[in-house]
GUMAR-819752 format. One record per residue (C-alpha): residue number from 0; residue in three letters; x, z, y. Coordinates in Angstrom, 3 decimals, padded with zeros to 6 digits. Layout:
N
@k = NUM; r = ALA; u = X; w = Z; v = Y;
...
//
This chain:
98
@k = 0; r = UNK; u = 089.791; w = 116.340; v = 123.906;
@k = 1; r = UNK; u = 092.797; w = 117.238; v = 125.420;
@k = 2; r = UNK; u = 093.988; w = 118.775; v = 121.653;
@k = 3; r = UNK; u = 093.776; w = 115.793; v = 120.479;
@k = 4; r = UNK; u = 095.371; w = 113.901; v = 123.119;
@k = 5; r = UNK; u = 098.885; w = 115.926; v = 122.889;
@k = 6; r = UNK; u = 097.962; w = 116.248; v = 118.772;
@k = 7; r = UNK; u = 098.709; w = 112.238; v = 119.015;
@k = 8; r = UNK; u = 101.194; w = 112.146; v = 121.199;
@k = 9; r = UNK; u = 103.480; w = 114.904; v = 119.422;
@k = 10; r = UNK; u = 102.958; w = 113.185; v = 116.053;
@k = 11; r = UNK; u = 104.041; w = 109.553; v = 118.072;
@k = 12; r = UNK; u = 106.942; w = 111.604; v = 119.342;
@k = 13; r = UNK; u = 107.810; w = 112.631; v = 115.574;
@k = 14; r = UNK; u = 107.484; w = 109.560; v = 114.395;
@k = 15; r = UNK; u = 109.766; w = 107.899; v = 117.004;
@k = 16; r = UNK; u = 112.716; w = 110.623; v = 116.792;
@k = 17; r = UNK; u = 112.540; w = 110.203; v = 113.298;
@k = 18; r = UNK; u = 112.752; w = 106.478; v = 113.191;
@k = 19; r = UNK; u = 115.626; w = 106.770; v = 115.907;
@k = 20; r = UNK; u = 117.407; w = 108.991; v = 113.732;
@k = 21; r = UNK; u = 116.678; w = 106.855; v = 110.484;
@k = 22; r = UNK; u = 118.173; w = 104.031; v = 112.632;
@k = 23; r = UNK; u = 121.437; w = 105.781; v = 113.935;
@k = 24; r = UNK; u = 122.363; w = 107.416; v = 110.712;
@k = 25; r = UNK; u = 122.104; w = 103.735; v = 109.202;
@k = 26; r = UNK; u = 124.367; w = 102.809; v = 111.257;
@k = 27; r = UNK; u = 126.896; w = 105.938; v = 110.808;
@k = 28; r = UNK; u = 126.657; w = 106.044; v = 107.135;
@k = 29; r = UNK; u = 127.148; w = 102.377; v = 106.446;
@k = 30; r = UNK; u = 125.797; w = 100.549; v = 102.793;
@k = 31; r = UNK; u = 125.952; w = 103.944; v = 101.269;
@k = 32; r = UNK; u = 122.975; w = 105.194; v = 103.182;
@k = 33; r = UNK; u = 120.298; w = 105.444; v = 100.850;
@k = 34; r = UNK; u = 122.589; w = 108.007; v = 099.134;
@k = 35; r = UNK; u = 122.635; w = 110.257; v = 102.143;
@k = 36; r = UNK; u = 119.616; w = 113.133; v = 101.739;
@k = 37; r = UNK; u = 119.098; w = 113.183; v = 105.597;
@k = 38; r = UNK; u = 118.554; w = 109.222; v = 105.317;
@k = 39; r = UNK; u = 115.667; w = 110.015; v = 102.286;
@k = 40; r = UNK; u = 114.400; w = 112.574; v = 104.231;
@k = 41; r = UNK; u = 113.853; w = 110.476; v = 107.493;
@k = 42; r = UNK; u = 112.662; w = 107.718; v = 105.675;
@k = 43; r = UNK; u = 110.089; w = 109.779; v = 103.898;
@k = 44; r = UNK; u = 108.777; w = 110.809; v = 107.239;
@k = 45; r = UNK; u = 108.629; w = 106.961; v = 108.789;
@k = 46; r = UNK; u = 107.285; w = 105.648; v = 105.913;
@k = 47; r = UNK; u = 103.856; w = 105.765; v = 106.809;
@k = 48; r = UNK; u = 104.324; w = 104.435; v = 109.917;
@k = 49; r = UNK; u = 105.919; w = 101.577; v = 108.306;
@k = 50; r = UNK; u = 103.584; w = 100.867; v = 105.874;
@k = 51; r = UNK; u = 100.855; w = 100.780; v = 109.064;
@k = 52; r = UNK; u = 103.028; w = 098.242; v = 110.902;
@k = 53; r = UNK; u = 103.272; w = 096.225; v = 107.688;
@k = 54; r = UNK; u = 099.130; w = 096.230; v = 107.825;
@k = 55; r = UNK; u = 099.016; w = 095.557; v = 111.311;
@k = 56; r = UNK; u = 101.387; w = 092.781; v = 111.750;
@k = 57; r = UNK; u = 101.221; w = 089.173; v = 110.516;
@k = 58; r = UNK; u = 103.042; w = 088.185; v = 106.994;
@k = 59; r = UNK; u = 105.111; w = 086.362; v = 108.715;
@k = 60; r = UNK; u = 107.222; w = 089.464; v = 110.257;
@k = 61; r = UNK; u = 109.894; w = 090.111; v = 107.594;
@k = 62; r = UNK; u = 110.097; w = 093.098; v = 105.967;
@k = 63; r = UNK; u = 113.420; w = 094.214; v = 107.693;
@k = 64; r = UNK; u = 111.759; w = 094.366; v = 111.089;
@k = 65; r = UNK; u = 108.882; w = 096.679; v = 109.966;
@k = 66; r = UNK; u = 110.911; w = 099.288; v = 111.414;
@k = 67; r = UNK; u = 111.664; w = 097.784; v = 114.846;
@k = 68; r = UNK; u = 107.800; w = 097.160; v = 114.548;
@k = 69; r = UNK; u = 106.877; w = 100.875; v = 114.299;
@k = 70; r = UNK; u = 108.851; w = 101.714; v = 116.703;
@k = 71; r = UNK; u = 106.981; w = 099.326; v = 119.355;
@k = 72; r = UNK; u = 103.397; w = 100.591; v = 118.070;
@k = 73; r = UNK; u = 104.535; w = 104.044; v = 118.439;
@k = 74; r = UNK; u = 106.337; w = 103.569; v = 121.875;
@k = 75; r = UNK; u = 102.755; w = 102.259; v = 123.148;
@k = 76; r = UNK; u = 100.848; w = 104.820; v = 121.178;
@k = 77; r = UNK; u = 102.943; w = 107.508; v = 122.776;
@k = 78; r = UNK; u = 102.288; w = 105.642; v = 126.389;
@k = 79; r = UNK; u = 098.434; w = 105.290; v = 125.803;
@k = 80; r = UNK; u = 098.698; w = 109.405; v = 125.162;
@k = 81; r = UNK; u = 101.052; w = 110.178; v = 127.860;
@k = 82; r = UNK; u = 098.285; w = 108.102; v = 130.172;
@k = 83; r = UNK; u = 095.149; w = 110.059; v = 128.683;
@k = 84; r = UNK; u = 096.493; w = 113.029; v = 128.707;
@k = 85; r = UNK; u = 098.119; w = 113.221; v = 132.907;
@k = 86; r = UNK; u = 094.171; w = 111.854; v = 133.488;
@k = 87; r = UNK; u = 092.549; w = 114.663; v = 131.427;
@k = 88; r = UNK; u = 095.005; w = 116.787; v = 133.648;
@k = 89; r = UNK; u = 093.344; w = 115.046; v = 136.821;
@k = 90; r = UNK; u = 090.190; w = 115.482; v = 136.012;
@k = 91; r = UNK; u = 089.974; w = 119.345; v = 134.588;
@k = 92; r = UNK; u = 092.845; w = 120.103; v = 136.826;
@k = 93; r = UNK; u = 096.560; w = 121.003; v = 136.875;
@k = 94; r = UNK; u = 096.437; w = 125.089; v = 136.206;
@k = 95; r = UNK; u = 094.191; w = 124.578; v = 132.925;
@k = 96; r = UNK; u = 096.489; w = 121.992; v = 131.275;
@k = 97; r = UNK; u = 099.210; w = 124.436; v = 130.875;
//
């Protein structure tokens, strides 16, 4: 259980570095981001996540906040994990969660 726990939270960790990243070379490379590789290459890797906040959120968000979305669902995935796994932790104890 505990694999699975930090499997979770390491992809949510991904996902939100990724999506920071997307976010902050967006902002460095101006309109002409979509011709940066780095910017295809993060957007690759968020675009699932995007495509699940577009599912899980009403029609009326617009499509240029699916991002900002993601990020929220991820921040509370990655909280949810962080919680499990310090009380797996508790419970099996410190020195075999190493």
């Amino acid at each position: 259980m505990l694999l699975v726990v930090s499997a979770i939270k390491l992809v949510a960790e991904i996902a939100l570095l990724s999506l920071a990243g997307q976010w902050l070379l967006g902002l460095l490379a101006g309109p002409h981001r979509e011709a940066n590789v780095f910017y295809q290459l993060l957007s690759v890797l968020t675009r699932p996540f995007v495509k699940l906040a577009r599912l899980l959120s009403p029609r009326a968000v617009l499509d240029a906040h699916l991002p900002l979305v993601a990020f929220l669902l991820l921040v509370l995935t990655w909280v949810a994990a962080t919680l499990a796994k310090v009380s797996l932790c508790v419970e099996i104890g410190v020195q075999l969660c190493r």
